[in-house]
N, C-alpha and C positions, 0 to 999 in steps of 0.2 A: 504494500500500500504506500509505504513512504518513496519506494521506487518511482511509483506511478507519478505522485505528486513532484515529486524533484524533475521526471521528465514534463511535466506540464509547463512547470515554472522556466525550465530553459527554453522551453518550443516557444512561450509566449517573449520570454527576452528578447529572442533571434527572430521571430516572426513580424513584429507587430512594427517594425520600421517597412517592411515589403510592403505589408498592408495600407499602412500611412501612402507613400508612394503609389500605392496603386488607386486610395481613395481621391488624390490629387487628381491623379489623371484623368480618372473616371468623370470628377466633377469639373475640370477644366474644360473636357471637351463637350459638354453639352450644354454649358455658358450659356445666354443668350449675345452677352458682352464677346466672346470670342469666335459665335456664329459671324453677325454682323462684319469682326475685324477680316475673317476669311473670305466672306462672300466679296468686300469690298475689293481686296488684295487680289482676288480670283478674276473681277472684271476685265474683260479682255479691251483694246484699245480695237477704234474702228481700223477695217481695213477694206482695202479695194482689191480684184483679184485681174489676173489677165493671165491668161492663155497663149502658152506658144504653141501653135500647130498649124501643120501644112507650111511651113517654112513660114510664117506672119504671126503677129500679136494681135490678139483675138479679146477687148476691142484694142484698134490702132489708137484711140485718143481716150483719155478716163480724166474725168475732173473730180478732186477730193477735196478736203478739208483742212488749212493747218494742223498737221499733229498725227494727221491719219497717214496709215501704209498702204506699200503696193506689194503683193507677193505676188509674182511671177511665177508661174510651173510648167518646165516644158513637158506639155501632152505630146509632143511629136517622137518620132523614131529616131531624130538625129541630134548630137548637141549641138547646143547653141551656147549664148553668153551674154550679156547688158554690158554698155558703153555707153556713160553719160556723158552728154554734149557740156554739161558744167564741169566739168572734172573731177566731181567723185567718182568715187572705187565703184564699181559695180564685178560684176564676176566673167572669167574668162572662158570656165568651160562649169554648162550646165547638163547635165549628162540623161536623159530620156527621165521620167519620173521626181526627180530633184524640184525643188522652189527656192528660189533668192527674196528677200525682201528688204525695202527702204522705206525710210520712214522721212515723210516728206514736213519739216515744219514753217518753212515760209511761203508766203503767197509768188503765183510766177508760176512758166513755164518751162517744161524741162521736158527737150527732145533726147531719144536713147534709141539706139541701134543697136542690131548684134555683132558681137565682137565675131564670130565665125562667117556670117553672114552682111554683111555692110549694108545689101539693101533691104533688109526687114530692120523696117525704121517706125517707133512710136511715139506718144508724148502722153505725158502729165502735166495738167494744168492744175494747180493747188489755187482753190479761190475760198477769200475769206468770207464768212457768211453777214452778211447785213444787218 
């Protein structure tokens, strides 16, 4: 009997910090205060999408938002690449299935072509809303 008792007494010493620990967790993740922090943090930013295929950008012109992106995905069979007429980096070789994306924050226009192909040529116009 005194056995038994002396094992209880050490389970509960060594135990009860796990426990603590796991009562944390338990009640941290079902917060409403750290719902709200997650879903906010989760918000995704807008974007615009375009299509490379059949050797073209699919649409050729897209007008956005300050602040908002363009992902780029080539649907076609063959690589391509982006070459912007301002001199940002865009990418060299975009290989069948892959997306590139840029995040456009000033107003203006901005012509880009493919680095493999020079004559598949598009634009983004970034215009601020009124």
């Amino acid at each position: 009997m005194i056995a038994i008792r002396s094992l209880e007494i050490r389970m509960r010493k060594h135990l009860w910090p796990l426990g603590a620990v796991l009562g944390i967790l338990l009640v941290s993740s079902v917060m409403p205060a750290n719902r709200g922090q997650i879903a906010h943090a989760a918000t995704p930013a807008k974007e615009a999408k375009v299509s490379i295929a059949n050797f073209e950008f699919v649409p050729r012109e897209i007008t956005i938002s300050p602040g908002e992106s363009v992902i780029w995905t080539n649907d076609d069979g063959a690589p391509h690449g982006l070459q912007y007429n301002d001199g940002q980096a865009g990418t060299d070789l975009l290989l069948p299935g892959a997306d590139f994306s840029r995040r456009f924050d000033r107003p203006g226009t901005y012509d880009y072509n493919c680095s493999v192909h020079p004559y598949m040529t598009g634009r983004v116009v970034v215009r601020a809303q009124p």
